[in-house]
C-alpha positions in Angstrom: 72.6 100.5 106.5 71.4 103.3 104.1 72.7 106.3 106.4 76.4 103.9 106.5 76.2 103.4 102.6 75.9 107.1 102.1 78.6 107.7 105.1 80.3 105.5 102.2 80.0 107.3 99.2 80.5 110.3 100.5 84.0 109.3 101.3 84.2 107.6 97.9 82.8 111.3 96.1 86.1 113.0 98.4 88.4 111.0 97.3 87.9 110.4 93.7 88.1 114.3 93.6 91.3 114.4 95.2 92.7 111.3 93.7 90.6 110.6 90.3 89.7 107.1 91.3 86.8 106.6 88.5 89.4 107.7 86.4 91.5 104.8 87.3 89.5 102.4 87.3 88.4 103.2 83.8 91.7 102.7 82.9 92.4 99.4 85.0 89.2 98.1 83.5 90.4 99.4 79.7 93.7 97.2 79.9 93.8 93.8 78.6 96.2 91.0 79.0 97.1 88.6 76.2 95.9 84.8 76.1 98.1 82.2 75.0 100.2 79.4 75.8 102.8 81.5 77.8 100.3 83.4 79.9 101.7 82.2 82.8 105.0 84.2 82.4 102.8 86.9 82.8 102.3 86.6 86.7 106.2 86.4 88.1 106.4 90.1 87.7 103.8 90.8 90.4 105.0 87.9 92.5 108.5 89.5 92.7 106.7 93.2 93.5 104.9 91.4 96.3 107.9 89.6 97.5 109.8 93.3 97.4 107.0 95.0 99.2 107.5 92.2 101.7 110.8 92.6 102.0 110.2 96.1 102.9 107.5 95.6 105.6 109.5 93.0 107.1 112.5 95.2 106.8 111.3 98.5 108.8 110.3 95.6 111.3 113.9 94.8 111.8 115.0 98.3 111.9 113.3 98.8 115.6 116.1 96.5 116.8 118.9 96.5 114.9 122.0 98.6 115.7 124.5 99.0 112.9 128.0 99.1 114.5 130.6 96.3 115.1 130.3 96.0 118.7 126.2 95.8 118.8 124.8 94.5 115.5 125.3 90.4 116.2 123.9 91.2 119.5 120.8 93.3 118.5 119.9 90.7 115.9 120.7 87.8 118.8 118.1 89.9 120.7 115.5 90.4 118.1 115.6 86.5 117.6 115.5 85.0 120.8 113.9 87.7 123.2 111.2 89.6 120.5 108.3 87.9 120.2 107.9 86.5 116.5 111.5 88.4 115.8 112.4 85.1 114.8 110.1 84.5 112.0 110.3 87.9 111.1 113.9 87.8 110.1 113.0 84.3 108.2 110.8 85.2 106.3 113.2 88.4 105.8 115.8 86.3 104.8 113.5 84.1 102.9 111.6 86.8 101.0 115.0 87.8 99.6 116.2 84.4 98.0 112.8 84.3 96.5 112.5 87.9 95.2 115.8 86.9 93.2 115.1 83.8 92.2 111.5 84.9 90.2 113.6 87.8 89.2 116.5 85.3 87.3 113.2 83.3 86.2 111.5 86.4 85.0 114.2 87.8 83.0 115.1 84.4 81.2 111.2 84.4 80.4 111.7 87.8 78.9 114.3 86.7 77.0 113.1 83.8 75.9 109.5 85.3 74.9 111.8 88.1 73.5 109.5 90.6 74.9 112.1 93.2 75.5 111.6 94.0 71.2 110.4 97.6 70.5 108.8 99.5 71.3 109.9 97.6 74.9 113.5 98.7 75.1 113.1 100.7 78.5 111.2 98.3 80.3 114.1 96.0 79.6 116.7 98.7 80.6 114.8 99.4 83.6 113.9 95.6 84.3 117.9 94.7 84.7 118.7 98.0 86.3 116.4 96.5 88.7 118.1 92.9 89.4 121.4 94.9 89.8 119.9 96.7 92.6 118.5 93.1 93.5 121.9 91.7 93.7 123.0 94.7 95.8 120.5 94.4 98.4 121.6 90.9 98.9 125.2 91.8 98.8 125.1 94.6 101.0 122.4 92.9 104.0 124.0 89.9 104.1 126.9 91.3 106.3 124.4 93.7 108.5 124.1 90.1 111.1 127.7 90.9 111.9 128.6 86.8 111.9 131.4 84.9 110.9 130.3 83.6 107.7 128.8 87.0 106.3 132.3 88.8 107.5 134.5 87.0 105.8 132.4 86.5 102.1 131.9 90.0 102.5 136.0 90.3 102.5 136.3 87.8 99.4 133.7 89.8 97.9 135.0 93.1 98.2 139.1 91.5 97.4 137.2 90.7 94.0 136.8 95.1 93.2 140.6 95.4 94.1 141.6 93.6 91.1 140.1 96.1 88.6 143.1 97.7 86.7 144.2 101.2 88.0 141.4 102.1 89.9 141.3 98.5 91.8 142.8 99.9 95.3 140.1 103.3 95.0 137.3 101.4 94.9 138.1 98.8 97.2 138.5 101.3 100.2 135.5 102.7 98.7 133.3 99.5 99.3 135.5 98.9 102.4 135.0 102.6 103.7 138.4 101.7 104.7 141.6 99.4 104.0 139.7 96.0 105.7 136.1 95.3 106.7 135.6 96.7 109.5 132.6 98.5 111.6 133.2 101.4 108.7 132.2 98.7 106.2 129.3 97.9 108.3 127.9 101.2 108.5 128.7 101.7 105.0 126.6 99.1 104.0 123.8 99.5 106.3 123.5 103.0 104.7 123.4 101.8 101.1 120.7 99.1 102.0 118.1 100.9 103.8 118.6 104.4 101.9 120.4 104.2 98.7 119.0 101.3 97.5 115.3 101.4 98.1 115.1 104.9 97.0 116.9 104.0 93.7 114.5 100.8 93.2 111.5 102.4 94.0 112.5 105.7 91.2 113.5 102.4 89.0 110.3 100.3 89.6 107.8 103.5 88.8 109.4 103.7 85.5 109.3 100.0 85.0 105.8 99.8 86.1 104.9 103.1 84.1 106.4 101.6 81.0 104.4 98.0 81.0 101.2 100.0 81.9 102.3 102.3 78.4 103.2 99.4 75.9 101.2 96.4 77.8 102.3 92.8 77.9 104.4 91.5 74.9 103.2 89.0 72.8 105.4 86.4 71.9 106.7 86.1 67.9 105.0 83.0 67.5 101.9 84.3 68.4 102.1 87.5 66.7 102.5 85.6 63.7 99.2 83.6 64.0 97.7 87.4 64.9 97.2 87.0 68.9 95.5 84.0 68.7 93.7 83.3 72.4 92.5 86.6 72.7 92.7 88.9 75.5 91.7 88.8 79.0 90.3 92.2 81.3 93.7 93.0 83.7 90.5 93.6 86.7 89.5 92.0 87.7 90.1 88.6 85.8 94.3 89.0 85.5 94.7 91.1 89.3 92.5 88.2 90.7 94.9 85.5 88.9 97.9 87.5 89.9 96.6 87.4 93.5 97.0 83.6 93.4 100.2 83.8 92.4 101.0 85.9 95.5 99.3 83.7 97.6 101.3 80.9 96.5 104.3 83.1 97.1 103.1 83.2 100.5 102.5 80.6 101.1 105.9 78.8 100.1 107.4 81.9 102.0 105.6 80.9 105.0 106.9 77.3 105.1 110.4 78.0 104.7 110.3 80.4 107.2 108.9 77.9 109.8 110.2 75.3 109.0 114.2 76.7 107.3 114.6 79.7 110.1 117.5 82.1 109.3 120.5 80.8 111.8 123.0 83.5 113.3 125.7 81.6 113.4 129.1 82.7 115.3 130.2 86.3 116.0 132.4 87.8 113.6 136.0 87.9 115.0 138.2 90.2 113.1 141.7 88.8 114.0 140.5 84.9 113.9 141.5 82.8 110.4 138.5 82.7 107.9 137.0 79.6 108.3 137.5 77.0 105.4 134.6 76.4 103.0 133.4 80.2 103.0 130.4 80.4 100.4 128.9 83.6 99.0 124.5 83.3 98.4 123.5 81.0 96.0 123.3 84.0 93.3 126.8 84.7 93.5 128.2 81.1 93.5 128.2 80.7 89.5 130.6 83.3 89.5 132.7 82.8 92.0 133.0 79.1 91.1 134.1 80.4 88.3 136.6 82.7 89.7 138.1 79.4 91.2 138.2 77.2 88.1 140.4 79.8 86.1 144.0 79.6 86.1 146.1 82.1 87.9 147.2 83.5 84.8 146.0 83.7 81.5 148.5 85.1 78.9 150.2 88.0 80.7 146.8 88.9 83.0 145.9 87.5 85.5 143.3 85.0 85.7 140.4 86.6 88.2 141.1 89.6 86.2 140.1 87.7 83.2 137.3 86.5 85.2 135.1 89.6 86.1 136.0 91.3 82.9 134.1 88.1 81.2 131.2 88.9 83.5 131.1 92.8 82.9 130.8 92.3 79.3 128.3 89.3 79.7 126.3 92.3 82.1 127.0 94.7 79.4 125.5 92.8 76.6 122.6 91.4 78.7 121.7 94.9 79.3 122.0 96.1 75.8 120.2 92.7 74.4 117.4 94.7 72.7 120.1 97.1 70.6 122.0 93.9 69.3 118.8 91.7 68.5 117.0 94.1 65.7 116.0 90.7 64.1 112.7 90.4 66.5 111.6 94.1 65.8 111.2 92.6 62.5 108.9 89.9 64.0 111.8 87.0 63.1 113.3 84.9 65.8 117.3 84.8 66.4 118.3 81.7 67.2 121.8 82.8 68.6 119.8 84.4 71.3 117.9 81.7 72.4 121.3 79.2 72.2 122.7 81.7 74.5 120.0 81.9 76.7 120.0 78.0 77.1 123.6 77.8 77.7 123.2 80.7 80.3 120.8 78.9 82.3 122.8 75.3 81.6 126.0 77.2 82.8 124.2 79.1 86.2 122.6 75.6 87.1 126.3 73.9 86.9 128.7 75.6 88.4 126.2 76.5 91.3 125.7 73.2 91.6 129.6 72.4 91.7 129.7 75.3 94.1 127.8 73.6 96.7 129.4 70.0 96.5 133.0 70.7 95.8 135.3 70.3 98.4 136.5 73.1 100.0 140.2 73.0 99.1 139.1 72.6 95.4 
């Protein structure tokens, strides 16, 4: 035992020169965490990292079998499901890992917004923060037509129609997503490109700045608490917060775990090309508030036209989401604006809605 403890810290003496471990772990054990009533909005950060990390692990899994092209990618994932042993579950909890990621991502940012803890001097881990639910909402875009099958084909085709609306340069960028003037293998490969490649290395440059920036400023503390001077206290982040944080990934786990035995991802039918697009095509849950809305409007309003209308109301609902710390200088003065948190119920009153209308309308409505 003695000679394998010193085998031990020998290795521990190499590495901390090479690394600086003491160093941080002086540094983990300097950083506190805020106590208060909304504590627990602390934790959905880390359980959307560990549901990205997951997605990644489970993602170089899939890449052993999957082949990107039109003619092989429904059957390499048909193989990796019935013929690979736990390829199944893998691809579940794939699947399954994504829905979630986004979901405590939504939950996360309307916490943030609601705790306004994107107030200076915070303003870049908010930039960054919904720089990385874009790239979110790309990765879901872009892998859910990689199964090749009918119902990712032809969302992926309503999806993309949406881009060739855009004034002037609507017909550029739709061959641009398209790689072409349909969706085709070119759009396939495309995609496969910009979802193992593009986007990870983007989100993982994005996420060491976010992470960087709430290691520099800390947690927020909300305005109510500021004002009654951080009442609760604070908490050591190790090992008291990583150790609560741990059962929040657990939980995530375990949640991931059931759906994925017990909801497995389906495959569904082949994409054909040349066959009619089936009725009732549906994009992901996080789409369907907008493209319910897309539906609901008019075919023209005024002189444009009425899915024009439509997307430019969500750019500029993107644009000021992003730029939310710029507009509401109130807060940096430590006084609440209620506009924003009106807004921020109505947003939530208004996603919960029309996704819900998106799922039990008819489809000829």
């Amino acid at each position: 035992m003695v000679a394998e403890r010193g085998w031990l810290k020998e290795l521990y003496e190499w590495l901390d020169d090479r690394l600086g471990l003491a160093a941080m772990g002086a540094l983990a054990k300097k950083k506190d965490v805020p106590v208060h009533r909304h504590t627990i909005w602390y934790y959905l950060g880390g359980m959307t990292l560990f549901l990205f990390v997951v997605q990644i692990a489970t993602g170089i899994l899939l890449l052993f079998y999957y082949r990107p092209s039109s003619d092989e990618a429904y059957e390499s994932v048909q193989f990796l499901m019935a013929e690979v042993e736990f390829g199944w579950l893998v691809r579940s909890i794939h699947h399954w890992a994504a829905n979630l990621m986004i979901f405590t991502l939504f939950i996360h940012m309307f916490s943030v917004l609601w705790l306004r803890a994107y107030r200076a001097p915070r303003e870049v881990t908010w930039f960054s923060g919904a720089g990385l639910l874009g790239l979110a909402l790309a990765f879901g875009f872009t892998g859910y037509l990689l199964p090749w099958n009918e119902l990712s084909y032809f969302a992926t085709r309503v999806g993309t129609e949406i881009v060739g609306v855009v004034p002037l340069a609507g017909e550029f960028l739709l061959r641009v997503a398209r790689g072409g003037e349909d969706v085709t293998g070119a759009t396939l490969t495309r995609f496969y490109a910009f979802h193992i490649a593009v986007l990870p290395a983007t989100s993982v440059a994005l996420l060491g700045v976010h992470l960087f920036m709430v290691q520099k400023h800390g947690m927020s503390v909300p305005l109510d608490v500021e004002r009654q001077g951080g009442a609760g206290g604070t908490m050591p982040f190790f090992p008291n917060f990583l150790l609560r944080d741990l059962v929040g990934w657990l939980t995530a786990l375990a949640v991931l775990a059931a759906l994925a035995a017990f909801f497995p991802a389906e495959l569904g039918v082949k994409a054909d090309q040349f066959a009619p697009a089936p009725v009732g095509i549906k994009p992901e849950w996080y789409f369907m508030f907008m493209f319910q809305t897309l539906k609901y409007l008019p075919a023209h309003i005024l002189v444009l036209e009425g899915e024009l209308v439509g997307i430019f109301a969500f750019a500029v609902a993107g644009l000021l989401l992003v730029i939310v710390p710029v507009l509401d200088k109130r807060s940096d003065r430590g006084e609440g604006t209620p506009l924003i948190t009106w807004l921020v119920i109505a947003a939530i009153i208004y996603i919960i809605i029309l996704t819900y209308l998106g799922y039990t309308a008819s489809p000829t409505t």
